[in-house]
C-alpha positions, 0 to 999 in steps of 0.5 A: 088740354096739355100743358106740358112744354113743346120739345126743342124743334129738329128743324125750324121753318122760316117763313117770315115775310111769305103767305102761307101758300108759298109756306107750305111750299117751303114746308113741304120741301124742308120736312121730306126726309125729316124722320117721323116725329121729328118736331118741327117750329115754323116762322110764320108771319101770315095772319092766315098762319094760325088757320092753314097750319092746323088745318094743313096738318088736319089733311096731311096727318101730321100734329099740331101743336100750336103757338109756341114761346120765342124769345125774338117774340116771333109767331112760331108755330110748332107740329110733330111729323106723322110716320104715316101722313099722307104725302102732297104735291111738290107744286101743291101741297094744299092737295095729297097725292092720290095713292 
């Protein structure tokens, strides 16, 4: 396993306060249009964050990159956008869009 450094995020997601359902509705939203690996930190406070997150990324394509530092000792998590993940459900986005 790596150990090498996460790269500074282009977008960070704050989902602090929010279970990881309502989370991955705002990632969702956030991350369309971001270009293709683009690193991207996420708040998130739901004890469930360190489950869903990889495997949210696991179903769409995207990598997970894992827990990161933060200063504010904060849970941020951090992924790399794929250039060929598979798209979700804007209402959804625990289901891909059937091609």
């Amino acid at each position: 396993m790596s150990t090498a450094p996460v790269p500074a995020p282009a977008l960070t997601v704050d989902g602090t306060g929010m279970l990881c359902v309502t989370l991955l509705l705002r990632l969702r939203k956030e991350i369309d249009g971001a270009e293709p690996g683009a690193v991207v930190h996420v708040i998130a406070t739901d004890p469930a964050a360190p489950l869903d997150l990889p495997a949210w990324c696991h179903m769409t394509g995207h990598h997970y990159l894992g827990a990161v530092p933060d200063p504010a000792g904060r849970p941020v998590y951090a992924l790399r956008l794929a250039a060929d993940a598979r798209r979700t459900r804007p209402d959804a986005p625990w289901h891909t869009v059937d091609h």
